[in-house]
N, C-alpha and C positions, 0 to 999 in steps of 0.2 A: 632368909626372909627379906621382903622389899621395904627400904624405908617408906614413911607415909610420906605423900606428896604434901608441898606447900601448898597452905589454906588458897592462896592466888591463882597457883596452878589449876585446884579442883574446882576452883568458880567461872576460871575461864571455859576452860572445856564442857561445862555444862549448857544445855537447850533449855532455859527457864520456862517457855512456854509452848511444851509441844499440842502438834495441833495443824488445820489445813494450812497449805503455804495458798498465799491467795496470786490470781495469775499475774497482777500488779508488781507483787513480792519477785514472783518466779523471770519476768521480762527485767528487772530492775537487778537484779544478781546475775543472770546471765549478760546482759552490756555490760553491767562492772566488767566481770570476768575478761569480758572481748577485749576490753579497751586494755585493762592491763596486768593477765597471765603471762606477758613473757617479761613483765618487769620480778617476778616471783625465784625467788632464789632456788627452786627449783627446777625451773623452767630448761628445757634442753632444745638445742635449736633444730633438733630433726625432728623435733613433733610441731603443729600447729595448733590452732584453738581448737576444731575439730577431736582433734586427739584428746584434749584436756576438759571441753566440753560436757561428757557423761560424766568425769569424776566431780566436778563441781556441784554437777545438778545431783549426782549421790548426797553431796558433803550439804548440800543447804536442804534440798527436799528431804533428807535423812534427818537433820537437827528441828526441824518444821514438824515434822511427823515423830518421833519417838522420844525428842526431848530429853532429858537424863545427863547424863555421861556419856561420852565420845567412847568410849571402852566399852560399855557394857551396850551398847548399837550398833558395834563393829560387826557382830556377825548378819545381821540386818541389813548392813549398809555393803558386806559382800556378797550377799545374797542380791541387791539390787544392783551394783554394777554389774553382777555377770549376766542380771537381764538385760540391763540398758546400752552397752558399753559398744554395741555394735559394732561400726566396724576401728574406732580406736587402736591405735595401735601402741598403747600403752598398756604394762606391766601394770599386776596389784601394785608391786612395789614402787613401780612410778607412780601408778594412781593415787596412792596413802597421803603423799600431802598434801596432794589437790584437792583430797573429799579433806581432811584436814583441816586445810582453809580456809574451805568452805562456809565449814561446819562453823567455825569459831572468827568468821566475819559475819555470820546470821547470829550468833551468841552475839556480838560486840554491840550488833542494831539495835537489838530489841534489849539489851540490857539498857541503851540509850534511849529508845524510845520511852520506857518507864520512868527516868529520871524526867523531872519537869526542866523545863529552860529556864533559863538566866531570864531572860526578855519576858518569861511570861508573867503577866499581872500581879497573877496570884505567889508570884516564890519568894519566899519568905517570908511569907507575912503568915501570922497567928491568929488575926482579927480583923476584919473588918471594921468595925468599930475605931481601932488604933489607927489604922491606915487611913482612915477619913478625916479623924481628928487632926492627922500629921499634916495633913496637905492643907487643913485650914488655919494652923497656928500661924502664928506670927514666929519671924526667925530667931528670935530670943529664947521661945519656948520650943521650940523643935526639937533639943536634946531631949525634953520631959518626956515630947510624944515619943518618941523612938526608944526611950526606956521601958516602954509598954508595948511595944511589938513583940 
């Protein structure tokens, strides 16, 4: 029997919000990819982008659309490289950790995208009310307002 994988592990590998990849998304992962799949410790110097190109667009258009776990959309996702994969001259098994990557640098974004930013207005604050009071105290009383945010 297989141990269960760390809680970390099963978070990462997961597509939080499957769903269309928009063509913004899909122009924006293919440059990543251009500029730097042969920095990828995968990377072999007989293939080029070309080569690695269908597995990416498997690995992100695959996590876009079925969402889930990276394991139970595998057969999914080899069902689609063997449509798209043209004339590639890579292996499934070279291909694995380039949809792989893919997959789980479209997990990293949009787990990012949902978090709010540092910079933005609203983070951390509970109240509006607090936060207006704070900026008008005097710096004496500052600590009082921020004990109520």
């Amino acid at each position: 029997m297989q141990a269960a994988a760390p809680r970390e592990l099963e978070q990462d590998s997961t597509c939080d919000r499957p769903g269309a990849l928009s063509r913004e998304e899909a122009k924006r992962e293919d440059a990543f990819w251009q500029r730097s799949f042969w920095q990828e410790r995968y990377y072999q110097d007989d293939f080029e982008y070309e080569d690695y190109a269908p597995a990416y667009c498997v690995g992100y258009a695959g996590c876009a659309q079925y969402g889930g776990e990276f394991e139970d959309a595998q057969r999914c996702l080899w069902a689609n490289w063997e449509r798209i994969k043209g004339d590639s001259r890579l292996s499934r098994e070279q291909a694995l950790p380039a949809i792989r990557a893919a997959w789980d640098r479209l997990v990293r974004l949009r787990r990012r995208e949902m978090q709010p930013a540092v910079n933005d207005p609203s983070f951390g604050r509970r109240s509006t009310r607090a936060a207006t009071a704070f900026s008008r105290t005097a710096p004496a009383r500052a600590e009082a307002a921020l004990a109520t945010l």
